[in-house]
C-alpha positions as CSV (number, residue, x, y, z in Angstrom):
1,X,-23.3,139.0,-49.7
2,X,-22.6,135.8,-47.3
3,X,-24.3,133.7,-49.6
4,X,-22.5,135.2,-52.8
5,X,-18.9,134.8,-51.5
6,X,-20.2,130.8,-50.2
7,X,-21.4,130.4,-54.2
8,X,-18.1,132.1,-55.4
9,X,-16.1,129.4,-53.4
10,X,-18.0,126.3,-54.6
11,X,-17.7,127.5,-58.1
12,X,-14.1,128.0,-57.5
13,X,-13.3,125.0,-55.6
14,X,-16.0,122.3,-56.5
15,X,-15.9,120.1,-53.3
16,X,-16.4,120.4,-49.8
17,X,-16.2,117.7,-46.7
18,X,-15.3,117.4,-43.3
19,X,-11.7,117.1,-42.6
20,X,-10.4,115.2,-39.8
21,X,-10.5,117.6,-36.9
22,X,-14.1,118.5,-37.8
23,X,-15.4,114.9,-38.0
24,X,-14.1,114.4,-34.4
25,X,-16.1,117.3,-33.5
26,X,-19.4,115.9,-34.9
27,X,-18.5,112.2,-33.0
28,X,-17.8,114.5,-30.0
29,X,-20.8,116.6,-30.2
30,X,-22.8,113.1,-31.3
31,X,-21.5,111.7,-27.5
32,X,-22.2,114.6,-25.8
33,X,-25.7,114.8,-27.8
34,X,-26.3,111.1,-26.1
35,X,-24.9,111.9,-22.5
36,X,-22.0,109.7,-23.6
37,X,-18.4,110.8,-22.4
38,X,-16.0,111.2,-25.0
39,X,-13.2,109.6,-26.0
40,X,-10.1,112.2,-26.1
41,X,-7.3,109.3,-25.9
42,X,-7.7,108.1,-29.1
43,X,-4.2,108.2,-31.1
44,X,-3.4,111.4,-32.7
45,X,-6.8,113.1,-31.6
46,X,-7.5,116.8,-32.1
47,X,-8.1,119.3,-30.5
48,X,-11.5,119.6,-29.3
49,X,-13.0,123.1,-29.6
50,X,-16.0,123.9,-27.0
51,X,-17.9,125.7,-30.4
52,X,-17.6,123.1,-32.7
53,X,-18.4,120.4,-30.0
54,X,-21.5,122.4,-29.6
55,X,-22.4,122.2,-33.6
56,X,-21.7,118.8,-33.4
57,X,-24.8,118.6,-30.7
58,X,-27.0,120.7,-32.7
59,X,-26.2,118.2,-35.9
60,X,-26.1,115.1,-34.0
61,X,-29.9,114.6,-34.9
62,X,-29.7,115.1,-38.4
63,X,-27.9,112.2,-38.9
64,X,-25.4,111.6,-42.3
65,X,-27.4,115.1,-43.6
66,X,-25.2,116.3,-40.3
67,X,-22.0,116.3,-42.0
68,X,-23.9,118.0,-45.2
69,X,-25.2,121.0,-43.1
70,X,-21.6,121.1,-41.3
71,X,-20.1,121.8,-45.4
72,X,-23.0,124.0,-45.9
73,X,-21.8,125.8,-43.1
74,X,-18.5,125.7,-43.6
75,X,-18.8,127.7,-47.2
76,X,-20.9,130.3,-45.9
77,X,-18.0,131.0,-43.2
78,X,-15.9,131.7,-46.5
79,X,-18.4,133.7,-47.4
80,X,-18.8,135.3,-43.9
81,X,-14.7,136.0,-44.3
82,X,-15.0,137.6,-47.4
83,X,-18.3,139.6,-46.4
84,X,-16.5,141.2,-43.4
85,X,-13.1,142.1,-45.1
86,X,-14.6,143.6,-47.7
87,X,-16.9,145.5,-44.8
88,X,-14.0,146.4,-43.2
89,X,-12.0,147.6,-46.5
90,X,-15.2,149.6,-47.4
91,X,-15.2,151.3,-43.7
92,X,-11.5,152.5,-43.7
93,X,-10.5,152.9,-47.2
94,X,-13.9,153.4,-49.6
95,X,-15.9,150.6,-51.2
96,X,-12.9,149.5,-54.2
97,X,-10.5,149.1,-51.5
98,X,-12.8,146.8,-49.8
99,X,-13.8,144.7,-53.1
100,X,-10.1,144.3,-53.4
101,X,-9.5,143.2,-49.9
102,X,-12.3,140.4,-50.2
103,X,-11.9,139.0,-53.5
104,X,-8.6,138.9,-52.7
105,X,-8.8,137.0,-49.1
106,X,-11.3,134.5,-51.0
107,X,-9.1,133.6,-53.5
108,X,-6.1,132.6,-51.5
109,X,-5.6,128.9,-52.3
110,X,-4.7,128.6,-48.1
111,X,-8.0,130.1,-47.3
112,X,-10.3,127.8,-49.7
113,X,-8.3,124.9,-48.8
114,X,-9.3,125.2,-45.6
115,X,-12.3,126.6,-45.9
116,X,-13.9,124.1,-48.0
117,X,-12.7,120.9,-45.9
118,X,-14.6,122.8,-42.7
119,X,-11.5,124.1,-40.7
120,X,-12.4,125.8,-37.6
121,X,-10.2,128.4,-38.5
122,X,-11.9,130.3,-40.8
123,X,-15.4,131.3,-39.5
124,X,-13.1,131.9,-35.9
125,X,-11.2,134.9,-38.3
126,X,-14.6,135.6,-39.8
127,X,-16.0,136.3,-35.8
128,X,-12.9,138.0,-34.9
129,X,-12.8,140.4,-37.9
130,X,-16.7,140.8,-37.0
131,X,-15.7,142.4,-33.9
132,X,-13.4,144.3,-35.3
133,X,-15.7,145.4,-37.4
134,X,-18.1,146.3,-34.7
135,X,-15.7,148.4,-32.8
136,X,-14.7,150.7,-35.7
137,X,-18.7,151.4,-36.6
138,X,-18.9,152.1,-32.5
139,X,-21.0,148.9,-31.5
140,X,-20.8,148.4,-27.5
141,X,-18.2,146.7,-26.1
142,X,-20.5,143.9,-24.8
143,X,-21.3,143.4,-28.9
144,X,-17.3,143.0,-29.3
145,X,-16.6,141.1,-26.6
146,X,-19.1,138.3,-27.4
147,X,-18.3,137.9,-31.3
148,X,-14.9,137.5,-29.3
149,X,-16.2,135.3,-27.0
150,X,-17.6,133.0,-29.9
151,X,-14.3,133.3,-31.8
152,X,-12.8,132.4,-28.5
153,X,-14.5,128.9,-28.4
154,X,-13.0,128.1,-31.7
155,X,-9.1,128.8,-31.4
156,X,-7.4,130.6,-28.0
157,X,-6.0,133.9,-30.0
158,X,-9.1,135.4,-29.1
159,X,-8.4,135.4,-25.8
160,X,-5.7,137.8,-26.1
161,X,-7.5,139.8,-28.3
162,X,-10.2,140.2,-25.5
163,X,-8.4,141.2,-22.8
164,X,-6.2,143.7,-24.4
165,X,-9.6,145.4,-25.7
166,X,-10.8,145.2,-22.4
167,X,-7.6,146.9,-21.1
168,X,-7.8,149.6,-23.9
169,X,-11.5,150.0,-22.5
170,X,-10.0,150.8,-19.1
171,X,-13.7,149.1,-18.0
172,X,-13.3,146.3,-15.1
173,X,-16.6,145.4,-15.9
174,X,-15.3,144.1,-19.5
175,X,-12.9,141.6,-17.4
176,X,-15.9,139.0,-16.7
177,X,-16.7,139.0,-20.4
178,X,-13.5,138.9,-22.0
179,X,-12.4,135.9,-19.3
180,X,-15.9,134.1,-20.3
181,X,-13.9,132.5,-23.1
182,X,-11.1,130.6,-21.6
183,X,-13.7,129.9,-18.3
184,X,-15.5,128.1,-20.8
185,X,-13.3,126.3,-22.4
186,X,-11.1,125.0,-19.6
187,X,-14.7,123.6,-18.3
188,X,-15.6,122.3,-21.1
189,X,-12.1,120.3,-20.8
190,X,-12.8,119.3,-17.3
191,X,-16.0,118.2,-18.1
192,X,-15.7,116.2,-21.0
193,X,-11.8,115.1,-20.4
194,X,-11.3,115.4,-16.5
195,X,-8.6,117.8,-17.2
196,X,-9.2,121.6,-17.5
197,X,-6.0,121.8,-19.4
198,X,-6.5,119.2,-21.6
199,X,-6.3,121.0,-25.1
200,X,-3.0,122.7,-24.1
201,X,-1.3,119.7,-23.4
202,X,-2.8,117.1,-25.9
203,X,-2.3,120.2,-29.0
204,X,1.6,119.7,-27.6
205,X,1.4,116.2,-27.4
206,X,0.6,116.1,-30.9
207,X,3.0,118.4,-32.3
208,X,5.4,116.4,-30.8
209,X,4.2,113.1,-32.4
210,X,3.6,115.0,-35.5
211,X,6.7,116.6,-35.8
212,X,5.5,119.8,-36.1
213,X,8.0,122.8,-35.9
214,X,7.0,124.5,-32.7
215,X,8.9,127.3,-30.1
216,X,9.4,131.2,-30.1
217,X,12.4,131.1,-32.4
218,X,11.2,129.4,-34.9
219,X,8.6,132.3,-35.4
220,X,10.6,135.1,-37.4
221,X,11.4,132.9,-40.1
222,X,8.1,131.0,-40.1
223,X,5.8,134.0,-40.1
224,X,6.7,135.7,-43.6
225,X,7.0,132.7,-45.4
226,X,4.0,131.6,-44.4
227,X,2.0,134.9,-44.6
228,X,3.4,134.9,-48.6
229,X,1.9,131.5,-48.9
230,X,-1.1,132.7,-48.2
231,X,-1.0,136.1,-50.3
232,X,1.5,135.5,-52.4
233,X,3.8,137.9,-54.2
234,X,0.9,140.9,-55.2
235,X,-0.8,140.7,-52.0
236,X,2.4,140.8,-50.1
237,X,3.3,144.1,-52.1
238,X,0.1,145.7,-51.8
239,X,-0.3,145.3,-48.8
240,X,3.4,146.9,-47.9
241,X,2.2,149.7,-50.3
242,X,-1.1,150.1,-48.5
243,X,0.6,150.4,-45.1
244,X,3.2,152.5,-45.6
245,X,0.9,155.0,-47.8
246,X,-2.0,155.1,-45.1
247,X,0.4,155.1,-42.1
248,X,2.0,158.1,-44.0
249,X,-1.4,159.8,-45.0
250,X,-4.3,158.5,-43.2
251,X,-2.8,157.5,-39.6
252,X,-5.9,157.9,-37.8
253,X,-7.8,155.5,-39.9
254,X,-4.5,152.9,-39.9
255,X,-5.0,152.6,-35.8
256,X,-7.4,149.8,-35.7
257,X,-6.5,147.7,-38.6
258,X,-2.6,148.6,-37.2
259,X,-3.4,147.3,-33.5
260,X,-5.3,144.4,-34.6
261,X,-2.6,142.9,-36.7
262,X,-0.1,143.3,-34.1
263,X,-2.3,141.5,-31.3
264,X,-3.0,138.9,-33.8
265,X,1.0,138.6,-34.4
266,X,1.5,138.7,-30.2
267,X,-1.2,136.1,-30.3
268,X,0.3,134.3,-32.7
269,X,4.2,134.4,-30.5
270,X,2.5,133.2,-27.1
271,X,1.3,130.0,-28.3
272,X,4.1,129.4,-30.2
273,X,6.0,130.0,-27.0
274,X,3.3,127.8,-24.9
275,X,5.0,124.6,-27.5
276,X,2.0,124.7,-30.0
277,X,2.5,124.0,-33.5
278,X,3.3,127.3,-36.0
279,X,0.9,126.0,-38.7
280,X,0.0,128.4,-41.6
281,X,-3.9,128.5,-40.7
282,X,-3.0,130.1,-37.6
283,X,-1.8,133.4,-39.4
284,X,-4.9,133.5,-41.6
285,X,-6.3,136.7,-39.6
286,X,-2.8,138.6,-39.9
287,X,-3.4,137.7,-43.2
288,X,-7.0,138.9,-44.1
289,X,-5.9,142.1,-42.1
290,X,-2.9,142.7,-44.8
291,X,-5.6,142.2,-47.5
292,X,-7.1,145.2,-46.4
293,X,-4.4,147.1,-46.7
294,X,-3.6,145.6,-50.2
295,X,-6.8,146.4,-50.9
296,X,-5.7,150.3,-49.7
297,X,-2.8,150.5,-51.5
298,X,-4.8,149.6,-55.0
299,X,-7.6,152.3,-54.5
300,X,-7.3,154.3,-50.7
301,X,-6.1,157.0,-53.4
302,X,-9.5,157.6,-53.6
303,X,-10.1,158.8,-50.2
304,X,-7.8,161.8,-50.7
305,X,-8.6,165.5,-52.0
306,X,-8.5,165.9,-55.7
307,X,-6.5,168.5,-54.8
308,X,-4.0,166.3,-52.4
309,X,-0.7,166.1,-54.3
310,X,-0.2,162.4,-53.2
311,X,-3.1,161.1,-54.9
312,X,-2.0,160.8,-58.5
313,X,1.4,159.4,-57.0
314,X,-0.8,156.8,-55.1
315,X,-2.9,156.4,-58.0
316,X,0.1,155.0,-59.9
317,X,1.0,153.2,-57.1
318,X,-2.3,151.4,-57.3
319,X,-1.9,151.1,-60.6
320,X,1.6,148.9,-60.5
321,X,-0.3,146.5,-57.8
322,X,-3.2,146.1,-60.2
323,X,-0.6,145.1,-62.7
324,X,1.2,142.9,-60.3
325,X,-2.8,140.9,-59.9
326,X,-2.9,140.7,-63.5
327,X,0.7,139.4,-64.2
328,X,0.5,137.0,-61.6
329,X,-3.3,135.7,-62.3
330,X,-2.4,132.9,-64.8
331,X,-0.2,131.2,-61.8
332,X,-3.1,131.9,-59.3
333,X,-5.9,130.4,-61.7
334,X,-3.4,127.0,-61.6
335,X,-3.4,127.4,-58.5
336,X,-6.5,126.9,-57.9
337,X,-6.9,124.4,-60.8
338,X,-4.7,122.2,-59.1
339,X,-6.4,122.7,-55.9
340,X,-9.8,122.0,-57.2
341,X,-8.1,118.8,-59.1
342,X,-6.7,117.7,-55.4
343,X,-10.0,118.4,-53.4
344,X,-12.1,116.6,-55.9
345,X,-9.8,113.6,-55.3
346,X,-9.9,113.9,-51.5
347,X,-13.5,114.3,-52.4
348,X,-14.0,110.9,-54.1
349,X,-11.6,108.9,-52.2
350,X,-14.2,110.1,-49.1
351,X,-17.3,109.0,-50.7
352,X,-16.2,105.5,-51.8
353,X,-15.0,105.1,-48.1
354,X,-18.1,105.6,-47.0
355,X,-19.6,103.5,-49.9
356,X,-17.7,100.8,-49.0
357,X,-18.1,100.7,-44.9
358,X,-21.9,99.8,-46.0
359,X,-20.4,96.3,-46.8
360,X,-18.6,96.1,-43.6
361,X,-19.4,92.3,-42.6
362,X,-18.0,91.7,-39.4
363,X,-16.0,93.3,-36.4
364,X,-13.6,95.0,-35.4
365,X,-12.6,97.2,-38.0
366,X,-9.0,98.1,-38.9
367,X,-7.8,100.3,-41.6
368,X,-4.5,101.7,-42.8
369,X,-3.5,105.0,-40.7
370,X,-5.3,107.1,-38.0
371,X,-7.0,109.6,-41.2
372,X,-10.0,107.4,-42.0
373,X,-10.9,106.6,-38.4
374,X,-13.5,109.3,-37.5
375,X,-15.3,108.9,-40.8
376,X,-15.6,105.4,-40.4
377,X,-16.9,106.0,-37.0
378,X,-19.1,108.7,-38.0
379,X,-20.8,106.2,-40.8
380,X,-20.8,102.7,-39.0
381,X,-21.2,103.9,-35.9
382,X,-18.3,102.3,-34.6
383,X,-16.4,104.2,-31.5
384,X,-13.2,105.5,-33.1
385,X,-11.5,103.5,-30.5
386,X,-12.2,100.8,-31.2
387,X,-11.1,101.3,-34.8
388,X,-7.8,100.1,-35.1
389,X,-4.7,102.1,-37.0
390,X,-2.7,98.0,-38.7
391,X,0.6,100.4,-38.1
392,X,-0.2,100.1,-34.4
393,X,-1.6,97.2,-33.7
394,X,-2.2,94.2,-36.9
395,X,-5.8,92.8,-36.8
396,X,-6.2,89.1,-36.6
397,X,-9.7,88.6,-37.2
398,X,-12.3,91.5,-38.7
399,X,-12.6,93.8,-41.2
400,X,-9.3,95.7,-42.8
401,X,-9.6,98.5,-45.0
402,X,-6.6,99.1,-47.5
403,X,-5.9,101.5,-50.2
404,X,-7.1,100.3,-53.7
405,X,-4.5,101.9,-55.6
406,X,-1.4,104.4,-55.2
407,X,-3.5,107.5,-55.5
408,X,-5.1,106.6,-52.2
409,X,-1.8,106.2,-50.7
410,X,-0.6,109.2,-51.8
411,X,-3.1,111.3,-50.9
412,X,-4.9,110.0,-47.8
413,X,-2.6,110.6,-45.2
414,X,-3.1,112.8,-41.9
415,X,-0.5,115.0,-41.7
416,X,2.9,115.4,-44.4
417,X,4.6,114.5,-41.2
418,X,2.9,111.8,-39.8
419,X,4.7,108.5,-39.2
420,X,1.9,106.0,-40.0
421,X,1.6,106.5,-43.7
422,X,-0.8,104.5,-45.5
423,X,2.1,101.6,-45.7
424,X,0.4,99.0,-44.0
425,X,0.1,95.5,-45.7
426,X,-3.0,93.0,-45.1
427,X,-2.7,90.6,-42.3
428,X,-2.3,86.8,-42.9
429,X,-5.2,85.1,-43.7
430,X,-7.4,88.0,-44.6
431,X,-10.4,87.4,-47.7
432,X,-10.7,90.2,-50.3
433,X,-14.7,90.4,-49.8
434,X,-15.0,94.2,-51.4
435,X,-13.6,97.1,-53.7
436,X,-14.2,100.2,-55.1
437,X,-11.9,102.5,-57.0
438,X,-10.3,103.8,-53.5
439,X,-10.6,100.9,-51.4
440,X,-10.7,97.3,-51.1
441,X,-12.1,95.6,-48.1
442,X,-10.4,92.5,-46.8
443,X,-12.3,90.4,-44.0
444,X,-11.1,87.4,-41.8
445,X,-14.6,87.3,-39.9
């Protein structure tokens, strides 16, 4: 099944590569892989996340094939995320509802946006689901508390969701592994930054630089629009229908799926409150938890007596959020069109980056933004700091990298809200020396 959802989303999509984040993990995990310490301070650098710093190790040795396996991996996460919905559909509501829920979580343009450019988020709601998953077929608690352990290492939510399963356990003996987590992760920042808080403040840092819209009171109107970005208008409605029809007729079967989406909201609300950024990825496990229940509403009709009076009222119920899917397909398919169109060219304007660094003649190496820097790190070699963003600092001598073309402008930048777009002009006495379609390389060696 992992396998079929991962071939579903390629055919879907078309593209995969790493995005920014991800390629910093790899340079990460390539320094750590070399007993090299690495470098955090970099303008506008992620987040590192202990798990993917550990992949990045474990790739390291593979070489360029590393970033391959990394995409390889990152499309059977989708396909991990649409395996486990579905499970978890199946479990509660019967075996449509759960082919429902995962066909539609893997078709939400959010989700195979991310997905497919190797965002950490999506195998971290795959592990969390996982151990929901485990808990409602009555794994132990140790078999919960270490998929959330491993979700844990990917994005702080999981902590949350740890301890108040440890608390709902009534178990002090859960405390050690549910803490195992953030232990790790705060060493893993002391270690590798000399600060155990080092991803709190430099995620806040950035949101700050970035612009990002961050604080408690931004999160009630934030959180629906968002959560309809994701689902759109039929999932949204099936999944109200499913709730309110299982919380009416099947209440102990809506506990679970109930109490994980509100600890995945209250997750959600503490690090907006900590000053992190309310991005849309962050709600994608609220999101594949409401999936299930649109999934319910369509076909948890089925679960009920023949003989139950609600059942043909919940079958028409179903029926209206079927026809909701099918009015609203022809918007989703260009929807995905146009995502597939805009991968492909994130896609290409990749590979003739990398093309061109082959022709690199001398050093150091500048280019337009921050956005190309840990690729052309990860391909030259090159320590990303010494790879200089021409909005910060304009090169007098080396190698510059500028955008061939207007496409590359538009669509190579690091964030919507990042202040050193690709605007930057080549420096005085500069030599063309090389071009492709995306880029052209300029050289003053």
């Amino acid at each position: 099944m992992i396998p079929l959802g991962a071939l579903v989303a390629w055919a879907l999509v078309g593209a995969g590569f790493l995005n920014y984040d991800t390629a910093y993990s790899l340079l990460w995990g390539g320094d750590v892989a070399h007993l090299r310490q690495p470098d955090f301070s970099v303008p506008v650098a992620p987040t590192p996340h202990p798990l993917a710093t550990a992949l990045g190790v474990v790739l390291t040795p593979f070489g360029d094939a590393g970033q391959t396996l990394w995409v390889v991996i990152a499309f059977l996460s989708l396909g991990a995320l649409a395996w486990v919905t579905y499970e978890l559909g199946a479990h509660w509501f019967g075996p449509a509802a759960g082919a429902v829920a995962g066909i539609v979580i893997l078709t939400r343009i959010p989700v195979l946006s991310f997905g497919v450019r190797a965002y950490v988020d999506i195998p971290y709601v795959a592990l969390a689901l996982g151990a929901v998953l485990a808990e409602a077929r009555g794994r132990g608690p140790r078999t919960v508390l270490v998929l959330l352990g491993l979700a844990g290492l990917l994005r702080p939510e999981a902590w949350l969701f740890a301890f108040a399963y440890a608390a709902y356990k009534r178990d002090l003996k859960l405390l050690p592994w549910a803490a195992a987590a953030p232990v790790i992760w705060m060493a893993h920042d002391l270690v590798l930054a000399g600060d155990p808080l080092h991803s709190l403040l430099g995620t806040r840092d950035n949101a700050e630089v970035l612009q990002r819209t961050t604080g408690l009171l931004a999160v009630p109107s934030t959180v629906p629009r968002r959560l309809g970005e994701i689902l759109r208008e039929p999932g949204l409605l099936g999944a109200a229908a499913g709730g309110i029809l299982v919380l009416a007729l099947m209440r102990r079967k809506a506990a679970l799926p109930i109490a994980a989406g509100f600890v995945s909201i209250a997750a959600f609300c503490v690090l907006a409150a900590a000053g992190l950024p309310i991005l849309g990825r962050y709600l994608l496990l609220p999101a594949a938890i409401l999936a299930i229940f649109c999934g319910a509403g369509m076909f948890g009709w089925l679960q009920l007596d023949r003989e139950d009076p609600w059942r043909n009222r919940w079958m028409a119920i179903g029926a209206v959020v079927l026809l909701a899917f099918v009015v609203f397909a022809p918007g989703q398919v260009n929807r995905i069109d146009d995502l597939r169109g805009s991968m492909g060219t994130q896609q290409e304007i990749l590979s003739d980056l990398h093309a061109i660094t082959d022709e690199i003649p001398c050093r150091p190496v500048a280019v337009p933004n921050h956005r190309p820097v840990p690729h052309v790190a990860l391909w030259t070699g090159i320590p990303p700091g010494e790879i200089v963003s021409a909005q910060l600092e304009q090169p007098t001598k080396g190698v510059y990298l500028d955008p061939a073309n207007e496409r590359v402008r538009r669509n190579f930048t690091l964030d919507p809200h990042d202040p050193k777009t690709l605007t930057a002009s080549v420096p005085p006495g500069f030599q063309r020396a090389a071009e492709n379609p995306s880029w052209v390389v300029y050289s003053h060696c």
